[in-house]
C-alpha positions in Angstrom: 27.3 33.6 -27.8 25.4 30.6 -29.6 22.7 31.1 -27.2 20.7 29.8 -30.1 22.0 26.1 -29.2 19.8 25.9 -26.2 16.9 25.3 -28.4 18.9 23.1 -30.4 16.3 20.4 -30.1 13.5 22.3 -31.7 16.0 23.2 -34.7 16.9 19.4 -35.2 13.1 18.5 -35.1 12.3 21.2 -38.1 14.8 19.5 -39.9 13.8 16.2 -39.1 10.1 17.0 -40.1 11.6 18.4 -43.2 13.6 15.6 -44.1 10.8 13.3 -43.4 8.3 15.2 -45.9 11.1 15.0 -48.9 11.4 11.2 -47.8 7.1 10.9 -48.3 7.7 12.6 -51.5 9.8 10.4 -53.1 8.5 7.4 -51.5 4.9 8.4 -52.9 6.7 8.7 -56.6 7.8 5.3 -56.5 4.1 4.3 -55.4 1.7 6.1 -57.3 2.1 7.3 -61.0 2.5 11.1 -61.3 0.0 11.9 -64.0 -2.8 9.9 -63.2 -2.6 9.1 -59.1 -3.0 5.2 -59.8 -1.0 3.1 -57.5 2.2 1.4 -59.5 3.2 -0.9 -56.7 3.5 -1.1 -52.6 6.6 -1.0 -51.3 7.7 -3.5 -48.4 9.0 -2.3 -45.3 12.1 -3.2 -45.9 12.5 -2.2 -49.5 15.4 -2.2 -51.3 16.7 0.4 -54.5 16.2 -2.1 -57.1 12.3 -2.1 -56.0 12.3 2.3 -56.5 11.0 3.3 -60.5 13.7 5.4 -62.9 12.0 8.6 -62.1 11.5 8.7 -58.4 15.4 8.1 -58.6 15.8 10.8 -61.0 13.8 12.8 -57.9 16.1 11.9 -55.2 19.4 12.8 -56.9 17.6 15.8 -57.9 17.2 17.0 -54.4 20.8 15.5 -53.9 22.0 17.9 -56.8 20.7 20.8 -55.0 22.3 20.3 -51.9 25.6 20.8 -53.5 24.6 23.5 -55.0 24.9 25.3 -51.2 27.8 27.3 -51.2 27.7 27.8 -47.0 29.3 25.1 -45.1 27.1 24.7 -42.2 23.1 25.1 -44.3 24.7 22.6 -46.5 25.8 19.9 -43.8 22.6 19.9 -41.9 20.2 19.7 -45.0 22.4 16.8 -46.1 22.0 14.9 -42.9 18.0 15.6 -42.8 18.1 14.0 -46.4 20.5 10.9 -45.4 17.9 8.4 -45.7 16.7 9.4 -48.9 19.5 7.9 -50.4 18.2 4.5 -49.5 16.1 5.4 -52.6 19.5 5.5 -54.5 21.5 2.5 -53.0 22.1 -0.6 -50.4 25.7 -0.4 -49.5 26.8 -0.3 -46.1 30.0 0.6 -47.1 28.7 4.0 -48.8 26.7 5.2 -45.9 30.0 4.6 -43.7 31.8 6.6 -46.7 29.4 9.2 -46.5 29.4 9.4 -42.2 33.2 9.5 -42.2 32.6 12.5 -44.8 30.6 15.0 -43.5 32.3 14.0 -40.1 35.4 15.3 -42.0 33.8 18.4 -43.2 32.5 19.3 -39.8 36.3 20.3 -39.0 35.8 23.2 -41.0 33.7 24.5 -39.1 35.6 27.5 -36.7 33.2 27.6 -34.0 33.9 24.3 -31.5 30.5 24.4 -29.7 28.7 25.1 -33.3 31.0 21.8 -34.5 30.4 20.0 -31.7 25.9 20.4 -31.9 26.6 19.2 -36.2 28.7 16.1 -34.9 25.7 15.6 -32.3 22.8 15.7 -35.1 25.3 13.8 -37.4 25.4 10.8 -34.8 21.8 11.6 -33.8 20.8 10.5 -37.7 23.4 7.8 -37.9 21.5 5.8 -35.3 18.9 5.7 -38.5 21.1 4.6 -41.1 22.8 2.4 -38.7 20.4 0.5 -36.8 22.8 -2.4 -35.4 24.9 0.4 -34.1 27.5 3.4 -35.2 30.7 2.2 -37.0 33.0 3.1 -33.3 35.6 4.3 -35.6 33.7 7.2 -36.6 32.4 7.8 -33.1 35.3 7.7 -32.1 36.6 10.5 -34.7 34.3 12.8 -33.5 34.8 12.6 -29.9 38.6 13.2 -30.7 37.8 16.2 -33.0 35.8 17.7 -30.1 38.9 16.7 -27.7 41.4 18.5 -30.4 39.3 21.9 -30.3 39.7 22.0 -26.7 42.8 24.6 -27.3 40.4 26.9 -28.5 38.7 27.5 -25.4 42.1 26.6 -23.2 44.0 29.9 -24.8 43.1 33.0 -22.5 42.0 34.9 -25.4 39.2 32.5 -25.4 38.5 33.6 -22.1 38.5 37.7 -23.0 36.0 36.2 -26.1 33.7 34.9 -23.3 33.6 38.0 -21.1 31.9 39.9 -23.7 29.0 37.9 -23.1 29.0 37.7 -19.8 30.2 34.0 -19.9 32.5 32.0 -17.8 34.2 28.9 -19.1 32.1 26.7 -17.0 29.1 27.8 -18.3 30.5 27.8 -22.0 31.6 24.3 -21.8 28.1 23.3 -19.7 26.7 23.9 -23.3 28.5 21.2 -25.2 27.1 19.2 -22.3 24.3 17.4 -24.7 26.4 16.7 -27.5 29.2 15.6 -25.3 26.8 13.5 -23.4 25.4 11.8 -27.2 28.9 11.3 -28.7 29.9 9.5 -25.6 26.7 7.1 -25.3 27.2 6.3 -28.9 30.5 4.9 -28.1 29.8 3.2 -25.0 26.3 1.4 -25.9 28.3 -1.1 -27.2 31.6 -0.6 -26.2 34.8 -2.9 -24.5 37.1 -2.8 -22.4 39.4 -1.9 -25.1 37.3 1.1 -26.5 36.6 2.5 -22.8 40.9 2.2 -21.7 40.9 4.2 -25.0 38.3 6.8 -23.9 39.9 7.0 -20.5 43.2 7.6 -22.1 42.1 10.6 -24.6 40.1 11.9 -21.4 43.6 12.9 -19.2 44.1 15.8 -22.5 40.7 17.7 -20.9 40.5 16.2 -17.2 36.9 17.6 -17.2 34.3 16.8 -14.4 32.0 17.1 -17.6 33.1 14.8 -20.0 34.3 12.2 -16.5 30.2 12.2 -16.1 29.4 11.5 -19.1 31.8 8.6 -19.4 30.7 6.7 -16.2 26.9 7.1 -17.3 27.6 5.9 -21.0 29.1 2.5 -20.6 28.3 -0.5 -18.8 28.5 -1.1 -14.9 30.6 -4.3 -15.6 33.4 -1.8 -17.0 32.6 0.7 -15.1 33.0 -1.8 -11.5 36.3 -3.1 -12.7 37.8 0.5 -13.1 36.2 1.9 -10.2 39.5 3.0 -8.2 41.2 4.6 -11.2 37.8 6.3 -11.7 37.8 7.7 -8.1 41.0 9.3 -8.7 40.2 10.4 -11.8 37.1 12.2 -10.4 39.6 13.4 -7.2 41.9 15.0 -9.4 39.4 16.4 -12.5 38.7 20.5 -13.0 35.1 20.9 -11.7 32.2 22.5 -14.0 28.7 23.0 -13.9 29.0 19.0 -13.8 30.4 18.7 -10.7 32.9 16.0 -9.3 29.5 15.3 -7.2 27.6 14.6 -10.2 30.4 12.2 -11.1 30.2 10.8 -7.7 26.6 9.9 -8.4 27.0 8.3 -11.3 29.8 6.3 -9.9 27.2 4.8 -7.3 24.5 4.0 -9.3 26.8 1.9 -11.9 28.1 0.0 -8.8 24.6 -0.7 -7.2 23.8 -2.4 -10.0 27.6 -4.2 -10.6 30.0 -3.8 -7.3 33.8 -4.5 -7.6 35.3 -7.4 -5.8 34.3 -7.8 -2.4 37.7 -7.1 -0.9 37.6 -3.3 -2.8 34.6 -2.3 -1.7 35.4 -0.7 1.8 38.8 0.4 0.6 36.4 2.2 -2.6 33.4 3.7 -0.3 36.1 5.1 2.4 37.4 6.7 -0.4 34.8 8.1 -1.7 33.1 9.4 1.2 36.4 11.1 2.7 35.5 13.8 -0.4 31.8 13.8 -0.3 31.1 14.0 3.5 33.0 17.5 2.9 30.3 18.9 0.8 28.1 21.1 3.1 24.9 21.9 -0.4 22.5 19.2 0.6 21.1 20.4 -2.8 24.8 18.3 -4.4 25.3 16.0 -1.3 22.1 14.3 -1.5 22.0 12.6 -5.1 25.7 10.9 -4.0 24.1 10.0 -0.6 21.0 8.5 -2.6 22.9 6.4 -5.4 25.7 5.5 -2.8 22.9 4.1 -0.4 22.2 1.6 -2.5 25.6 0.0 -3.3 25.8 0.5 0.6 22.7 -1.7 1.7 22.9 -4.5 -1.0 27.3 -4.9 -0.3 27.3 -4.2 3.7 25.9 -4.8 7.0 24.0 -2.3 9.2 27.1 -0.5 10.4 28.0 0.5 7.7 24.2 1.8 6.8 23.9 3.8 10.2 27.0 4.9 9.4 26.1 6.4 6.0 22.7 7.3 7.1 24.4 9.3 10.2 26.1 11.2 7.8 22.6 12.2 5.4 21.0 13.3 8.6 23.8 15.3 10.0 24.0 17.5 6.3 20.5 17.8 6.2 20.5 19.3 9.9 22.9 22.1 8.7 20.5 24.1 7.1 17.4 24.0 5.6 17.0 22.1 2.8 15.4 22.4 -0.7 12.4 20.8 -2.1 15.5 18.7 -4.4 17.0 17.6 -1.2 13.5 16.5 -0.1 12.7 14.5 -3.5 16.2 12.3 -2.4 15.2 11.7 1.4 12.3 10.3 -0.4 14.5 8.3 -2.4 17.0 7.2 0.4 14.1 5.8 2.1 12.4 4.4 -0.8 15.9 2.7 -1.6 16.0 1.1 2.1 12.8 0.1 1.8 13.6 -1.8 -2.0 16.6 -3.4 -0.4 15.4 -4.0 3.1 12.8 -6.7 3.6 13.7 -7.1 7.4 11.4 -4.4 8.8 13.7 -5.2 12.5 16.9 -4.1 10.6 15.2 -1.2 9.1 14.0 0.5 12.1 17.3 -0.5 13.7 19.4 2.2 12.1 19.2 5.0 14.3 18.4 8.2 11.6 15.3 6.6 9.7 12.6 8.2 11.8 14.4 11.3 12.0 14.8 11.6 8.2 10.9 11.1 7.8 10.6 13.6 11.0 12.7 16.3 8.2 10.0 15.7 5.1 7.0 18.1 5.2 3.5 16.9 6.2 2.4 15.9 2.9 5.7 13.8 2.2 6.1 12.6 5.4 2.3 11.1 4.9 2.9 9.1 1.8 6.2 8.1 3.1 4.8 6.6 6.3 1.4 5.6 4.1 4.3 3.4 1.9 5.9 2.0 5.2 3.0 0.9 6.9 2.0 -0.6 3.9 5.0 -2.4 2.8 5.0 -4.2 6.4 1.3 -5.2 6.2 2.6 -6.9 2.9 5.9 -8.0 4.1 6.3 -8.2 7.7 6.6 -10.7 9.2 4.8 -11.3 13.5 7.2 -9.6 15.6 8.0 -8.5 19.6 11.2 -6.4 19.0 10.7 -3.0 21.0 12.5 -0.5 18.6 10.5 -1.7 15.4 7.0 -1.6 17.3 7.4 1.6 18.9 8.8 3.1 15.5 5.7 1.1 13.6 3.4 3.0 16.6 5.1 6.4 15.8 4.5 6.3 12.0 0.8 5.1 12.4 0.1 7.9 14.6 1.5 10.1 11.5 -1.1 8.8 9.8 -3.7 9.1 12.6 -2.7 12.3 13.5 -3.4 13.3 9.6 -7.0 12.9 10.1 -9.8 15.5 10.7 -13.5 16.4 10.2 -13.0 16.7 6.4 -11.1 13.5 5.7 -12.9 11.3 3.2 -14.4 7.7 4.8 -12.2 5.7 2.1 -8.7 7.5 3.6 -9.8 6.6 7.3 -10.6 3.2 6.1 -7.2 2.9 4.6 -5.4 4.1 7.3 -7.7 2.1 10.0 -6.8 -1.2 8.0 -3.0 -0.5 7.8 -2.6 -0.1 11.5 -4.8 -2.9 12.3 -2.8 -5.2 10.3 0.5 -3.5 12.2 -1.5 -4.6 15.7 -2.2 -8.4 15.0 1.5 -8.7 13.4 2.4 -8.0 16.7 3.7 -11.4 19.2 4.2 -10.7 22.9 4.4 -14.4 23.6 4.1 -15.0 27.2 5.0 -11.0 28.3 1.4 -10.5 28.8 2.2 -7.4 30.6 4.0 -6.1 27.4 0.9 -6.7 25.5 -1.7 -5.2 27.8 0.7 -1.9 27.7 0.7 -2.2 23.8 -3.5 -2.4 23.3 -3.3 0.4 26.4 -0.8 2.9 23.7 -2.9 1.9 21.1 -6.1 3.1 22.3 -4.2 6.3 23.3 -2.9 7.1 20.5 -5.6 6.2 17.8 -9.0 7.4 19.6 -10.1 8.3 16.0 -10.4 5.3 14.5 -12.9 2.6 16.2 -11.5 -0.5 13.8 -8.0 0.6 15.4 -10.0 0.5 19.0 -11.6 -2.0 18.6 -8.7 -4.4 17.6 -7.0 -3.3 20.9 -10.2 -4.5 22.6 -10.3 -7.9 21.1 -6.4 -7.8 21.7 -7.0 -7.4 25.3 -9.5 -10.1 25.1 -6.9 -12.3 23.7 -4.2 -11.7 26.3 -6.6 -12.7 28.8 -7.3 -16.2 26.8 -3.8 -16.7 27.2 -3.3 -15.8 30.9 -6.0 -18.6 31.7 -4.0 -21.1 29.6 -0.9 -19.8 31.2 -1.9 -20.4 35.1 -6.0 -22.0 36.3 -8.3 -20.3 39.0 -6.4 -22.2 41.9 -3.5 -21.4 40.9 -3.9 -17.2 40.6 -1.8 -15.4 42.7 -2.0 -11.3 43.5 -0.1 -10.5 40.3 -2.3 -12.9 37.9 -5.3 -12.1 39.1 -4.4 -8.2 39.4 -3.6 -8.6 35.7 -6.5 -10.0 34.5 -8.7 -7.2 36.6 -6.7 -4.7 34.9 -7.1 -6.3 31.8 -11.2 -6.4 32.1 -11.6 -3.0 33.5 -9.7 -1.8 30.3 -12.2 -3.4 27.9 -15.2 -1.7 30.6 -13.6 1.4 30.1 -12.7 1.4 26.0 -15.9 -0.2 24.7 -17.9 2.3 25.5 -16.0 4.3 23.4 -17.4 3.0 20.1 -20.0 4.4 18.3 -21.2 1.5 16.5 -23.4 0.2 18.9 -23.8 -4.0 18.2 -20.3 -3.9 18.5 -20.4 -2.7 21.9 -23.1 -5.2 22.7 -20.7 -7.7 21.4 -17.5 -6.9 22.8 -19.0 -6.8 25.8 -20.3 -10.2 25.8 -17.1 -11.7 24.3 -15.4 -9.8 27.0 -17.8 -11.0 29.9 -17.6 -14.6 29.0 -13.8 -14.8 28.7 -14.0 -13.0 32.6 -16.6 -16.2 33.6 -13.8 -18.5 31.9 -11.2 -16.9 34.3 -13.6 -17.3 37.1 -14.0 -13.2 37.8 -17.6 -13.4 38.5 -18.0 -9.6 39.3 -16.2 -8.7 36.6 -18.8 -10.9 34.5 -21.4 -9.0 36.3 -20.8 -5.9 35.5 -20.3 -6.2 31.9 -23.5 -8.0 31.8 -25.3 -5.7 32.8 -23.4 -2.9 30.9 -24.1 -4.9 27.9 -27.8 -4.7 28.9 -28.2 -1.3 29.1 -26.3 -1.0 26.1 -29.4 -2.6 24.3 -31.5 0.1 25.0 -29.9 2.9 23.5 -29.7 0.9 20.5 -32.1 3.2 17.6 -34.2 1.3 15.6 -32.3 2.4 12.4 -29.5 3.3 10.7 -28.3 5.6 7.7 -26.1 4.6 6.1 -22.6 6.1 4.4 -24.9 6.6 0.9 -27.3 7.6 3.2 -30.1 4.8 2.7 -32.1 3.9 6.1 -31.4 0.1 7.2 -33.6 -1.4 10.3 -31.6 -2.1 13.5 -34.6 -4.8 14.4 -32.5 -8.0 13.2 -29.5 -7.6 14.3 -30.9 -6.4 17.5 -32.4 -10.1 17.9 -29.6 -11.8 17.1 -27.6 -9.9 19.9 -30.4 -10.8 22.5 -30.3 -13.8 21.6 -26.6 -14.2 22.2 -26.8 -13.2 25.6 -29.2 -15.0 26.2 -27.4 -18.6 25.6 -24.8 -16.6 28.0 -27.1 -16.3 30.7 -27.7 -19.5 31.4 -24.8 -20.7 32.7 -24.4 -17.3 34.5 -24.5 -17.7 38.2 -26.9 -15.4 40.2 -26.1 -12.6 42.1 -26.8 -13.4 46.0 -28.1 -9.9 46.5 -30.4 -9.4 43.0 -31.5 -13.1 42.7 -30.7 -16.3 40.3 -32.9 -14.4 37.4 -32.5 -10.6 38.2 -30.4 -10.6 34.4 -33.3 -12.4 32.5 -35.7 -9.7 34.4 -34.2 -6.9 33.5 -34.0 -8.4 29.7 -37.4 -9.2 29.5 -38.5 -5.4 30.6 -36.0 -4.4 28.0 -37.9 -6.7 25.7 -41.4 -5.1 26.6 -40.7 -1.9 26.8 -38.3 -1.3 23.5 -40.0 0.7 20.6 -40.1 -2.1 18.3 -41.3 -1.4 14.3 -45.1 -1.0 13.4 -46.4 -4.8 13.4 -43.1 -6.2 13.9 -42.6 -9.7 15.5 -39.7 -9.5 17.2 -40.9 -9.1 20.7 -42.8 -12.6 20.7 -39.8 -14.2 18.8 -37.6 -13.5 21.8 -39.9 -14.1 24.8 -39.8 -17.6 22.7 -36.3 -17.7 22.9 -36.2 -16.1 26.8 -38.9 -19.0 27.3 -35.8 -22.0 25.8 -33.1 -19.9 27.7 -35.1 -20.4 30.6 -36.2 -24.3 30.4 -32.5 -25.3 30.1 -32.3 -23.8 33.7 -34.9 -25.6 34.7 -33.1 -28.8 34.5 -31.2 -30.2 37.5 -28.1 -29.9 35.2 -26.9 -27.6 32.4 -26.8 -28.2 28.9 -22.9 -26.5 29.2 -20.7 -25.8 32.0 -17.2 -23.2 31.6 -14.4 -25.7 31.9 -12.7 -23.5 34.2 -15.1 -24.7 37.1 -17.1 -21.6 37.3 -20.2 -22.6 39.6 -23.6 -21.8 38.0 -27.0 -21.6 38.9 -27.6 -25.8 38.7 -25.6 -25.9 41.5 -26.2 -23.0 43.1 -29.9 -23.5 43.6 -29.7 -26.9 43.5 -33.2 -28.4 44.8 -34.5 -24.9 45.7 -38.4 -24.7 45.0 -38.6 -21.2 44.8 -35.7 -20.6 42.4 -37.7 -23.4 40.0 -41.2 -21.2 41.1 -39.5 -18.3 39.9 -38.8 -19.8 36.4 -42.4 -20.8 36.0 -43.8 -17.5 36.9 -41.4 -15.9 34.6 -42.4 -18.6 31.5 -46.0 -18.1 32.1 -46.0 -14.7 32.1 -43.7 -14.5 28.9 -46.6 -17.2 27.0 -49.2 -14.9 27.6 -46.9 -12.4 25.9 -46.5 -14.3 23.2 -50.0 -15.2 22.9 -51.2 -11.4 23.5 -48.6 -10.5 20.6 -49.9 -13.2 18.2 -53.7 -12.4 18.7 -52.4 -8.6 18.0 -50.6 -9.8 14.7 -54.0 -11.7 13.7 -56.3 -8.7 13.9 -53.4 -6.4 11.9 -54.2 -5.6 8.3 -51.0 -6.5 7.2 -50.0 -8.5 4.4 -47.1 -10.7 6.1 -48.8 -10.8 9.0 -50.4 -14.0 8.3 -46.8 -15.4 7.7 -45.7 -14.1 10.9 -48.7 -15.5 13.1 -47.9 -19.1 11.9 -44.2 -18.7 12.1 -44.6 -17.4 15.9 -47.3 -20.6 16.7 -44.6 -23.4 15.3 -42.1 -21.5 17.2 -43.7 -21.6 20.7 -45.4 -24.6 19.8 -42.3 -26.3 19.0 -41.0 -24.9 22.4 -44.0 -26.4 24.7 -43.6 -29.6 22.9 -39.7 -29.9 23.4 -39.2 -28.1 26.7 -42.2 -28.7 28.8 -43.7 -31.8 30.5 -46.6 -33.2 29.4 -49.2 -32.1 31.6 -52.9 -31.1 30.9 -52.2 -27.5 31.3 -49.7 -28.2 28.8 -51.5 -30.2 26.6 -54.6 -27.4 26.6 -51.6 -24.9 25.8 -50.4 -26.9 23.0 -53.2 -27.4 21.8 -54.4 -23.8 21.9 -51.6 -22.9 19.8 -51.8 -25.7 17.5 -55.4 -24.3 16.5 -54.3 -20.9 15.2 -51.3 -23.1 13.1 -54.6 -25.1 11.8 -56.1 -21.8 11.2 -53.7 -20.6 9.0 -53.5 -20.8 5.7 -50.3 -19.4 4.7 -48.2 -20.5 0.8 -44.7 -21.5 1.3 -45.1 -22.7 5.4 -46.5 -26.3 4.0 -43.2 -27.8 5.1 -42.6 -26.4 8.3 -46.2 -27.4 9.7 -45.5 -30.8 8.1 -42.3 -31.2 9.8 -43.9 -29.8 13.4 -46.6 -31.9 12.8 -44.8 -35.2 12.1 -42.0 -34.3 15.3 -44.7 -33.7 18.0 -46.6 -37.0 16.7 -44.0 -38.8 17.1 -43.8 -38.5 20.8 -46.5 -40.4 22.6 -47.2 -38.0 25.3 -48.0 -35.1 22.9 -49.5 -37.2 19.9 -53.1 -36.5 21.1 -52.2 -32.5 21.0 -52.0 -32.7 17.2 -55.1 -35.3 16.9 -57.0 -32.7 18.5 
């Protein structure tokens, strides 16, 4: 039975391409001369009859003639539509094309079949939006809507019925088919439709009381008149014969008018009780879930978080039922994509009770891209927070995405995902609960082990927290529990640090870590992750690959870091057991025995800097102290001969390092290492000059090393041998080493 009429669209599209190539036709007539092809004129845009030649007119009525020479009803309506706006070729009256709509609207009454009638009224208003670009006449629109209405005691009579069981057709699915046009007649009416015109709708609707048509009415005109009407529409939908289109669907559409217009503030409970008495009664998550979605909305922006947990309650409890479809999945998606739109208050979101267990329902894939959306939406959004519900639920959906990862993720995803947690971690604001804090870095590092930017952000968190406990209470004042705290805090970043496999951040977190223990006055602490952060340094390789797997040189940044510490060593106190110096021993071995690069420089450069380290503690007092009182080696050793013995030994033995190295660099054949044997002499020679007293060993040191400067003849180091030159001369004591 008119089965045809599901490809309805592909029939109107041949006629439309047809119609279009008699249009070309003509319109090429009026151009162009017939006999010879030479252009008679260009027609504008908007071109009116009086611009068209005598016989492209003569061609237009001549295809107009022909149509009426159809004897069948139905071929002679449609090729008369497809042709409509040829007769723009012909005329420029309004009034005539309004003539002609209200005439083959007429003429489609003859046509027995209501569906068939009601797909030619749907092409008729389909072509009319052509004619009529500033809208259809309503009149007409309205006609055809009420000729579609008056055939409804066709399909009401039960002989209809007996009709339809020979095809194996219900009712519902028969009137499901005049669905479309229904659906286009209707949006026709309301695109620019009153109050006036949609009363007068609503009154012609109580002859079908259709679930149908009720849908088609809601989504066709605007929310404003939609909002206003909203109780007499519930009812409407209560007491309406369901179809295909359900009283569901008509729920739906209801909501998602009144998200974007809501009645008066005082209907609005009265309205969503309502509502919701019938739809919490539908046990299809497949039907409940589009209400639930569109009702959401009006729900979030028009109430308070009762009434959300309320609704949400409600979606979680039908989607416990049973086992939902992939549909019912596509709206959990949207019910949290609709809280998340509406809900900037992350606390408030993770508030309502069922918003985890929703995600919990989604497969893997969805559940990732949903908590992928939430955890980025709070790195944009969120604002610092200490509420317990939203941080544990933040904790739970980045371990989603931890938990995600394996050997064959991509570097880019575990980037993403590293950098979305992070930024979870440092919106977090404990304020003085140091104890809540330390327990937060401690879940961190169990639950992320994957990722070290994750790890290492609860390491530096840690460190934090303990800033804050010394600003909190002093040294004097620790008691069991402070002090206990801080312990536990610095045995967490012993333990954890290790665990990262980028090795200069080890070396760094543990010296960041060991000098924020000194500042707390935890000496042993210090200790020991000094000398972790030692032995660290020798398992550093001396190179790297890289992601795009080019080889980089450790040898650099492997300075710097030595270097680092040692500034830290020297306000480190000794250990009474190892000595004042046992740290800068054991660096210095490290120094001489690491497997530097072929002709590389770097041991001499730090025995230089080993040799400043050590000549600020030589002095009587410190260039720096720690503020919080920590007693270091200036007073510990204060006027002890051997501890300033020691110092020597170790300075002499580290110049004739540095002089062994240089004489080594001379002899290489080795492009830079000119450059680098006069860079090493200014550099020690600057340290004699500015950290040693002028004696004659001293001077005959200088002066040593100021020879293989003078030696050197080296493009580009003109203005640091000027600059060393003119410095040393100007002191007295060590003018004569430069002279020389």
């Amino acid at each position: 039975i008119n089965a045809e009429y599901m490809g309805f669209v592909l029939v109107a599209k041949v006629l439309d391409t047809f119609g279009r190539l008699v249009y070309d036709r003509i319109k090429r007539r009026a151009q162009f001369d017939e006999r010879t092809g030479k252009p008679i004129q260009t027609l504008p845009e908007n071109f009116k009859s009086s611009d068209i030649p005598d016989d492209a007119k003569e061609m237009c009525k001549n295809w107009l003639f022909k149509i009426a020479s159809i004897r069948e009803l139905l071929p002679r309506l449609y090729v008369e539509m497809c042709l409509w706006e040829c007769s723009r070729f012909l005329h420029d009256n309004y009034a005539q094309n309004e003539e002609m709509l209200g005439r083959l609207a007429n003429q489609m009454r003859g046509i027995g079949d209501p569906l068939v009638a009601n797909f030619a009224r749907f092409y008729l208003l389909r072509k009319a939006l052509s004619i009529f670009p500033d809208g259809v006449p309503t009149t007409h629109t309205m006609g055809c809507l009420e000729d579609w209405m008056t055939t409804s005691v066709q399909w009401q009579a039960s002989s209809f019925t007996q009709y339809l069981d020979q095809y194996n057709m219900n009712i519902s699915e028969y009137l499901h088919l005049h669905s479309p046009a229904v659906a286009w007649e209707l949006a026709a009416i309301g695109e620019h439709g009153d109050e006036a015109l949609f009363e007068s709708v609503l009154s012609k609707y109580h002859n079908l009381n259709l679930s149908m048509v009720l849908n088609h009415i809601i989504s066709s005109f605007k929310p404003q008149l939609i909002s206003k009407h909203s109780a007499t529409l519930v009812e409407l939908i209560q007491s309406s014969q369901p179809c295909i289109i359900t009283k569901g669907n008509c729920y739906a559409s209801l909501g998602s008018k009144l998200s974007k217009h809501p009645p008066a503030e005082k209907m609005r409970l009265k309205l969503l009780n309502a509502v919701w008495t019938e739809v919490t009664d539908i046990s299809d998550p497949k039907e409940y879930m589009p209400i639930a979605q569109s009702w959401l909305e009006f729900v979030v922006k028009n109430f308070k978080e009762r009434e959300i947990g309320i609704l949400l309650a409600d979606v979680a409890q039908h989607l416990r039922q049973e086992k939902f479809s992939e549909d019912a999945e596509t709206h959990v998606q949207g019910v949290i994509s609709v809280l998340l739109q509406n809900i900037t208050d992350f606390k408030i979101l993770f508030s309502l009770e069922h918003v985890l267990s929703l995600i919990d329902m989604l497969k893997p894939s969805t559940k990732l891209d949903v908590c992928k959306t939430l955890m980025s939406r709070f790195a944009e959004q969120g604002q610092a927070t200490n509420d317990p519900i939203l941080i544990n639920s933040l904790l739970e959906v980045g371990r989603t995405l931890h938990d995600s990862l394996n050997e064959f993720s991509i570097e880019d995803e575990r980037r993403q995902y590293a950098q979305l947690i992070r930024f979870f971690m440092q919106k977090t604001e404990f304020g003085k609960d140091l104890d809540g804090a330390l327990n937060f870095y401690v879940e961190c590092r169990r639950s992320f082990p994957k990722l070290d930017v994750v790890i290492e952000a609860a390491i530096l968190g840690v460190i934090a927290t303990v800033d804050k406990a010394i600003h909190i209470t002093t040294i004097k004042q620790h008691s069991k529990k402070s002090a206990a705290f801080v312990k536990a805090c610095l045995a967490f970043c012993h333990i954890t640090i290790p665990s990262l496999h980028d090795h200069f951040r080890r070396i760094k977190l543990f010296l960041l870590a060991s000098m924020v223990s000194l500042c707390a006055g935890f000496v042993t602490q210090c200790d020991i992750l000094m000398r972790t952060c030692v032995n660290t340094l020798q398992d550093v390789p001396t190179s790297i690959t890289a992601a795009n797997n080019m080889v980089f040189s450790t040898e650099d940044q492997l300075v710097d870091c030595i270097q680092c510490l040692l500034s830290a060593f020297v306000v480190m106190p000794g250990h009474p057991e190892h000595g004042p110096l046992y740290l800068f021993q054991a660096l210095k071995e490290l120094i001489q025995t690491y497997q530097w690069e072929h002709n590389s420089s770097a041991r001499a450069r730090l025995s230089i800097s080993m040799i400043q380290a050590l000549s600020g503690l030589y002095q009587d007092e410190l260039p720096y102290h720690f503020a919080s009182g920590t007693t270091s080696n200036d007073e510990l050793y204060a006027g002890n001969k051997d501890y300033k013995t020691e110092i020597e030994e170790i300075c002499t033995q580290l110049v004739d390092d540095v002089l062994t190295d240089i004489a080594e660099l001379d002899g290489k054949q080795d492009s830079l290492a000119p450059r680098k044997v006069c860079n090493l002499a200014l550099d020690l020679l600057n340290t004699i000059a500015g950290a040693a007293e002028p004696t004659d060993k001293m001077k005959a040191l200088a002066s040593k090393v100021n020879s293989v400067v003078s030696k050197s003849s080296v493009s580009g180091m003109d203005s640091y041998i000027k600059n060393t030159t003119k410095a040393i001369s100007s002191r007295n004591q060590w003018s004569d080493v430069i002279r020389a």
